[in-house]
N, C-alpha and C positions, 0 to 999 in steps of 0.2 A: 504494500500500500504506500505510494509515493504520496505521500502533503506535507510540504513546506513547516516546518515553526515559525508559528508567531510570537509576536511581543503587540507593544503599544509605539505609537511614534511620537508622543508626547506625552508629558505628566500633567495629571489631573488632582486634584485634591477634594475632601467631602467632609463633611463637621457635623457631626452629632454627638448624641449622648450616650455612650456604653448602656447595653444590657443589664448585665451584673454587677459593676462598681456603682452605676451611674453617673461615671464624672463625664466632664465635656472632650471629645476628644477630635484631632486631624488625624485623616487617611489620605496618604499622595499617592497613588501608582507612578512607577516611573518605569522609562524601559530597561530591558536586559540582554544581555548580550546570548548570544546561539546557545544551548546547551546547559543555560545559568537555572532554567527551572523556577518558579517560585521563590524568594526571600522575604520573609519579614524582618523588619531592622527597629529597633525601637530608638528612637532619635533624642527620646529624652532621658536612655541613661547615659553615664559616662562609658565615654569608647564607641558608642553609638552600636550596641554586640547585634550580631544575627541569629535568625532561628530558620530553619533549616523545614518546612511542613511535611516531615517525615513519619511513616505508623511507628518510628523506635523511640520518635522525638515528644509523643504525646505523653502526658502527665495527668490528666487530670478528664474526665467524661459525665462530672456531671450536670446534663442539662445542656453541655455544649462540649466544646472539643478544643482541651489550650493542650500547646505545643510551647516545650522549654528547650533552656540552653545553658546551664548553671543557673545562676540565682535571675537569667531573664527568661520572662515568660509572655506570652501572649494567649489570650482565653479568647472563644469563641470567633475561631478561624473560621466556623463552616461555611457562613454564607457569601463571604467574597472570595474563599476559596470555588464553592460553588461556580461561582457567576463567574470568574477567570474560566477554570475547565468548561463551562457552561459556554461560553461563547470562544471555544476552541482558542486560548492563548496559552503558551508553550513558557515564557518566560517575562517574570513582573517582578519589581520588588514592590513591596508594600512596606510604605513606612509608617509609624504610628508614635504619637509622642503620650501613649498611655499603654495601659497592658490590654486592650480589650476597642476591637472597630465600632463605631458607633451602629447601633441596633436601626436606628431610623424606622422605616414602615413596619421590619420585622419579616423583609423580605431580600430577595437579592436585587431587585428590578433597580434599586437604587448604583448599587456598583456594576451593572450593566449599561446603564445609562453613562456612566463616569468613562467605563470603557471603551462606546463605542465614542464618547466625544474626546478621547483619547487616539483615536485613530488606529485601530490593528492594522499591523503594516508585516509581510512575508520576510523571514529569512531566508538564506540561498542554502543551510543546510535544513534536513531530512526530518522530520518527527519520526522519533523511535516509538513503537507501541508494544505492550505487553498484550500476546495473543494468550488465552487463557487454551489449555489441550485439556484437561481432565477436569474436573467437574469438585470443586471446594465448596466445603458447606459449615456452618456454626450455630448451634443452637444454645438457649437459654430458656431455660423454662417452659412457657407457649412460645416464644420468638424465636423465628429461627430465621437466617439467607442461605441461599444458596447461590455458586457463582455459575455458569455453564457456560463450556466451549459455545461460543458464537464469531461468528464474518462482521460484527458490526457491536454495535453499543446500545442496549437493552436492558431495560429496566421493570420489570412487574412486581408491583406492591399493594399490599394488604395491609389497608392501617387499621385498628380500633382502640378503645380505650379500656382498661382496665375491666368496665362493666360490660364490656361487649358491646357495647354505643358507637354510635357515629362508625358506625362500618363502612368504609369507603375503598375501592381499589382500582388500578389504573395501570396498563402496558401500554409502554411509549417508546418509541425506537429515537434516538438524540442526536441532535446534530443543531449547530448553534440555531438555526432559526429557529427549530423545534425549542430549544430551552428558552430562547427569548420571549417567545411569545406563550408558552403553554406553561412554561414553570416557573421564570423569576418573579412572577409577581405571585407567588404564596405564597401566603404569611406565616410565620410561628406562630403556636397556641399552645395553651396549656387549661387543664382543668383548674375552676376555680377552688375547690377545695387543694388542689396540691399549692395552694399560693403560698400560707399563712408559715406550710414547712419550708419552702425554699424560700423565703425570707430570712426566716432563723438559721438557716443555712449557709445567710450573706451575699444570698444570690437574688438576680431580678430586681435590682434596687434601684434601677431607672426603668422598669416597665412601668410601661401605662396600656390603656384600648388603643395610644396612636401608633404601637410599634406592637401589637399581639392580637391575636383573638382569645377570647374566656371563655371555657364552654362549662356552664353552670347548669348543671341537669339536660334536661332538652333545649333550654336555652342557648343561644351566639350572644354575644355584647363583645361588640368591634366599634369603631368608631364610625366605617363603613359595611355596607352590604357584603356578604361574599364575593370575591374576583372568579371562584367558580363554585358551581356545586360542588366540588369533590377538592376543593379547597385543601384541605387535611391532607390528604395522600398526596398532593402533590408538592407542599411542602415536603413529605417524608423523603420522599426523591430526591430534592435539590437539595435537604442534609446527607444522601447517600452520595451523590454525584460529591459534592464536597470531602466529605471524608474519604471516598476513594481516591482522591487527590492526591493524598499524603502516601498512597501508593509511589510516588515520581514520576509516573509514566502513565500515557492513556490507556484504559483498557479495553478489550475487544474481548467480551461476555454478553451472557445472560445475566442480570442479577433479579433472582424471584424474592422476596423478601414479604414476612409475615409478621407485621407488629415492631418494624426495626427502629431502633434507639442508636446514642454514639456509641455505647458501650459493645452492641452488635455489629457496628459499622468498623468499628476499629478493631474489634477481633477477628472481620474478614481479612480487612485490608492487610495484618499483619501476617494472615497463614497463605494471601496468593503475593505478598511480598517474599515469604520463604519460595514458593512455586516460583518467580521467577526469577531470582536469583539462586536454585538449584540446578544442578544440571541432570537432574531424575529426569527417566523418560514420564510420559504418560501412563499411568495405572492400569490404561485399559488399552489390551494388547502392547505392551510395554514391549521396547525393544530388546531386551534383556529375556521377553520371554518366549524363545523361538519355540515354545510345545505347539503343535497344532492339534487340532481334531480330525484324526482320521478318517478314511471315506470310508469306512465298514463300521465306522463307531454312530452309533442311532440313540445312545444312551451314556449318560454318565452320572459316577456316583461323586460324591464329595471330593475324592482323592484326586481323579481329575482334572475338575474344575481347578484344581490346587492347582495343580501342572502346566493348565490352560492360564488361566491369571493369574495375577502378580496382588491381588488384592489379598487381605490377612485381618484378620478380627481386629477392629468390628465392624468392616469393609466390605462382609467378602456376603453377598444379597441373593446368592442362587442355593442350595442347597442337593437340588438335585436335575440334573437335563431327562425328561421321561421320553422324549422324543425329538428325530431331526428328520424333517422329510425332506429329499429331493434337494436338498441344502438350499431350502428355500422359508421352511419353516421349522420354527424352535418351540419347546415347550418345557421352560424349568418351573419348577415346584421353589418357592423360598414358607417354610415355615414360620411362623409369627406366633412367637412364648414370650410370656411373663418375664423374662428371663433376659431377654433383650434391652442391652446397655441406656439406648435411649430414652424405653419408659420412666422411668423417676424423673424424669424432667418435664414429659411430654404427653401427657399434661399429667401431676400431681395428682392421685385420685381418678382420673377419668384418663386412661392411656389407652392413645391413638400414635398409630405408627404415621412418622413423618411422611407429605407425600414428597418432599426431595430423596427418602431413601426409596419409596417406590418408583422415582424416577433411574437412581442410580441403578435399584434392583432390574429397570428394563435396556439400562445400554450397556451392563453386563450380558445381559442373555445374547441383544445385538452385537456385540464383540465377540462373542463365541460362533455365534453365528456365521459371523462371518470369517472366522478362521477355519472356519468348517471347506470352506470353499477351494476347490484344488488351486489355484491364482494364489493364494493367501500365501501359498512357500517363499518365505525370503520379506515377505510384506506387514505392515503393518498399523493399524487403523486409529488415526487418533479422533475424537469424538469432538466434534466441529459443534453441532447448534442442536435446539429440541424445537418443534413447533407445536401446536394446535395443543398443549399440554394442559390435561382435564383431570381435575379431584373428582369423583364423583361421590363417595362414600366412604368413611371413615374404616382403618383398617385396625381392628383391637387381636388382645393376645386371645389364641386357639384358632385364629383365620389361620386358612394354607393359602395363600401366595401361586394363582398358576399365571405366568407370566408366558406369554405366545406371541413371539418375537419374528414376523414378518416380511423377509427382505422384497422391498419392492423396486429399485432400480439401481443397476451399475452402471457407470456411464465411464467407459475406457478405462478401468481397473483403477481410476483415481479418486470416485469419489461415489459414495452409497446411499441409501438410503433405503430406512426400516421403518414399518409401523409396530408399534409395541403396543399390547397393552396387560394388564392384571385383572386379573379376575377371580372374587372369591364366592365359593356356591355358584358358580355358571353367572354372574350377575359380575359385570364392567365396575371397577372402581376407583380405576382411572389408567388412564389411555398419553401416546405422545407421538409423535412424528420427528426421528434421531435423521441424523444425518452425519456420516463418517467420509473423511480424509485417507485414501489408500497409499502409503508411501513406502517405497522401498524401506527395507531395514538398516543397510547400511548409510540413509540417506537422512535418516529421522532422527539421529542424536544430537 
């Protein structure tokens, strides 16, 4: 993917009042040089020190997402982190003569507007991008993200509040005009009973209705109307697009996200930072693991599958292959016990198997599958993107798991494509449309 880095061709500046401390503070973007990435510089201590928007460099998640440097910090990066990755710029310093950008509407539309009267202007070197190959996931309690191999930059979210209210969700494919006009203007919000404790907390000490929304039972109290119905979620985004920032590099995923905070945002961003500064293959048909599935083989038991993937507890989502027709269709069995690591999180009292692991459990069957294939000798299938991907019904312990994994088109031994879906009792409970990268072995490391 050849596009340019950008910066800004002149510095802007913008004045408000911090979120959390409440003092008055200046924010100048200025431009950077190829390759300089993001800087925040805090101009009003001594040395004028930098801070670096890195997931090693963050300190602190609650409420918002501050990034240190020794004893300098800066809190609540997300939102002109956002609005920079949001309108595709590559290198900016941000200066601030406080520890904290001023909150203003409570949304990013504010440092969109800064940047584009800043002028984005093209460098003559390259933007590097982190293409995600294998599929990263993090859970917390009901909140969980999932990252998935995709050709582009994707976002589906599922926001609600604590009581199961305000249930809003939203997929949106990104690209600056898309975030300028469909995401920077969502606002922060918070429940009004969580006020009273992040007060006491020291936080939100310049909020008002002119920089938040309140959501007080069924009630909104904003200053203005909602900017959309679905308002909430779409805020949730533009804290995700921001906090994956502190990745360094753009990313080229899926991210599905279910109730996500900073806390689960920065615990992605830090396990596909390990991904992409590893030099592991991909989990699924990993180049390391030249076992194939044989043409006489119609069936396999656990040992297998062991042989076949590279996956290892509490990873490994097939249990048993009961059949291979025609190497065109697969049918593993993945059993579902009490027993299984993710329940005591998932949910507490009422456990429901994640559908990111019934995702993972169907481009394992599809990876097998396709090793199944006499072509597959020497080859090997990294797991690109998911589409048309549907929950339909909760999966609890004592379900079996029949997973029937569907190869529907090869196109010159390079690239695949599988329908999956699972099914417990004959009845669909959720379905996906995989799509695999067939690349030499020697060529995929």
């Amino acid at each position: 993917m050849s596009i340019k880095q950008r910066t800004i061709r002149s510095e802007r500046t913008i004045t408000g009042k911090s979120l959390h401390t409440g003092e008055e503070v200046s924010l100048t973007l200025k431009p950077a040089k190829p390759n300089e990435g993001f800087v925040f510089r805090r101009v009003d201590l001594f040395g004028k020190p930098e801070i670096r928007p890195f997931a090693a460099n963050v300190t602190e998640l609650i409420r918002s997402t501050t990034i240190s440097n020794g004893n300098a910090k800066v809190q609540t990066v997300e939102h002109v982190l956002s609005a920079l990755a949001g309108c595709g710029i590559d290198n900016a310093i941000i200066e601030l003569d406080a520890n904290e950008p001023p909150i203003l509407d409570g949304s990013a539309r504010p440092f969109v507007n800064l940047i584009l009267e800043a002028d984005p202007i093209e460098h003559e070197e390259l933007r590097s991008f982190f293409q995600l190959r294998e599929p990263v996931s993090v859970t917390a309690g009901n909140r969980s993200i999932i990252a998935l191999p995709h050709d582009g930059f994707r976002i589906t979210c599922t926001s609600a509040d604590d009581r199961g209210c305000h249930v809003q969700h939203l997929s949106i494919d990104l690209d600056p005009e898309t975030y300028v006009a469909q995401l920077a203007p969502a606002r922060t919000f918070t429940l009004y009973d969580d006020i009273e404790e992040l007060l006491k907390l020291g936080k939100i000490r310049g909020g008002s209705l002119d920089s938040a929304i309140v959501i007080k039972g069924d009630k909104i109290l904003s200053k203005e109307p909602l900017r959309f119905e679905d308002e909430f979620v779409r805020h949730k985004i533009l804290d995700i697009i921001g906090d994956l920032s502190l990745l360094g590099k753009p990313l080229l995923a899926h991210i599905i996200a279910v109730r996500p905070g900073h806390h689960l945002n920065a615990d992605l961003t830090l396990k596909l930072h390990e991904k992409m500064t590893s030099k592991k293959a991909d989990p699924i048909n990993s180049v390391e693991s030249k076992s194939l599935v044989l043409e006489e083989e119609t069936e396999l038991d656990v040992r297998r599958i062991l042989d076949v993937l590279p996956h290892r507890f509490p990873f490994v989502m097939i249990d048993r292959v009961v059949s291979i027709e025609d190497n065109e269709v697969l049918v593993g069995i993945k059993n579902v016990t009490i027993n299984e690591p993710f329940f005591p999180g998932h949910f507490p009292g009422h456990p429901v198997m994640p559908g990111v692991l019934q995702l993972e459990a169907m481009a394992q069957a599809a990876g097998i599958l396709l090793l199944r294939r006499g072509s597959a000798e020497g080859k090997v299938a990294f797991f690109m993107s998911a589409d048309k991907v549907k929950f339909r019904k909760p999966v609890v312990p004592g379900d079996q798991l029949k997973i029937v994994a569907k190869l529907e088109k090869v196109r010159g031994n390079k690239l695949a494509t599988a329908s999956v879906k699972c099914m417990v009792a004959d009845q669909i409970v959720s379905s996906a449309s995989l799509m695999f990268s067939i690349l030499d072995a020697k060529d995929a490391g």
